[in-house]
C-alpha positions as CSV (number, residue, x, y, z in Angstrom):
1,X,-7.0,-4.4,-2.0
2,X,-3.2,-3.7,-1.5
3,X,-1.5,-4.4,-5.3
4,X,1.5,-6.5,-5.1
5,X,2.8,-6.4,-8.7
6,X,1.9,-4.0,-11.5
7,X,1.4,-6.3,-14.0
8,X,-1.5,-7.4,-15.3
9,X,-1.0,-10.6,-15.0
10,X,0.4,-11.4,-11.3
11,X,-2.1,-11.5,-8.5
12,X,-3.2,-9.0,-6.6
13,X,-4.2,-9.9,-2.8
14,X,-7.3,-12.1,-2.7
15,X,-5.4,-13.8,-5.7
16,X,-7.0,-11.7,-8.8
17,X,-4.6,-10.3,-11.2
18,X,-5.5,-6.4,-12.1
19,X,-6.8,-7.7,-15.5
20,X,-9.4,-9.9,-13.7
21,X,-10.0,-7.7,-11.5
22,X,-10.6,-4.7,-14.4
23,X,-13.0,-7.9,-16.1
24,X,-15.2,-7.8,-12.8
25,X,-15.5,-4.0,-12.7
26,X,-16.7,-3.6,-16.2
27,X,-19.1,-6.4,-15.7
28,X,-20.6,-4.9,-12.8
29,X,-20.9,-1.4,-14.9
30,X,-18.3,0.5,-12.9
31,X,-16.2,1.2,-15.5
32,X,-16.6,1.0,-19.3
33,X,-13.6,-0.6,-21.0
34,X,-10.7,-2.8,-20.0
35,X,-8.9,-2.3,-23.3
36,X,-8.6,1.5,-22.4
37,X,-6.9,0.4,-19.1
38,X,-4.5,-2.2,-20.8
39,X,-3.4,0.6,-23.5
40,X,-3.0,3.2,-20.6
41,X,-0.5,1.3,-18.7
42,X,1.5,0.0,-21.6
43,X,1.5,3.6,-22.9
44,X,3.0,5.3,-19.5
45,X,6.4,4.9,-20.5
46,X,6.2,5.0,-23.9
47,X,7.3,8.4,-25.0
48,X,10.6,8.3,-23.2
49,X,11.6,4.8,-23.6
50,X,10.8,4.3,-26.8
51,X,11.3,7.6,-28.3
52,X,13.6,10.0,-26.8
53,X,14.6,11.6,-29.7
54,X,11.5,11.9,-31.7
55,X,9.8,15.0,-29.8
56,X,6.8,15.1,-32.5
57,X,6.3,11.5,-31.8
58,X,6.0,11.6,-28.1
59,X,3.9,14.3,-28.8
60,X,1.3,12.5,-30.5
61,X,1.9,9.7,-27.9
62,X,0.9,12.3,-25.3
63,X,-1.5,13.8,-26.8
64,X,-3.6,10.0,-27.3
65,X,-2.5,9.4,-23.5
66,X,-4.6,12.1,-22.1
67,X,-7.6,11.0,-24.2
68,X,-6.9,7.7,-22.2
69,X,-6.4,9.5,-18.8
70,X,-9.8,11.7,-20.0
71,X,-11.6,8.4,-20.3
72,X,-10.1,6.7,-17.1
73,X,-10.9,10.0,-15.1
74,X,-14.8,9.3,-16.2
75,X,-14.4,5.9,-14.7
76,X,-12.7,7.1,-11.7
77,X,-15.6,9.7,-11.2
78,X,-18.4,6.7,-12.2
79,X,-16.6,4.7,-9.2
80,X,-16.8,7.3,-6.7
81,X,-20.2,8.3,-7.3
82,X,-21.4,4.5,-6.6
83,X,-19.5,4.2,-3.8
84,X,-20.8,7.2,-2.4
């Protein structure tokens, strides 16, 4: 499935948007949370956009992101394993 926009909301190819497409996937058991996807990609730029002078803050931000990524790894790992 190539990705034509990284937003959640514009369509992928086959006319999904990522946030659909995330919907499907934790249906189906393959991963187990949208909401952690959703907060992971409005998080990715967080520390630097939004604080670039506050190094304690991105620090907490970076700390919660690799929770995230931790979580989205498992998922990763769940998907591979199904696919075989």
């Amino acid at each position: 499935m190539a990705e034509t926009s990284i937003s959640t909301s514009r369509p992928y190819e086959g006319g999904l948007a990522l946030i659909d497409v995330l919907n499907r996937l934790e249906k189906l058991g393959w991963i187990t949370g949208v909401q952690q996807w959703q907060v992971a990609r409005e998080r990715r730029n967080q520390p630097t956009h939004d604080y670039p002078d506050a190094p304690e803050i991105r620090r907490a931000i970076l700390l919660s992101a690799l929770a995230l990524a931790q979580s989205i790894q498992a998922d990763g790992e769940r998907i591979k394993a199904r696919l075989g």
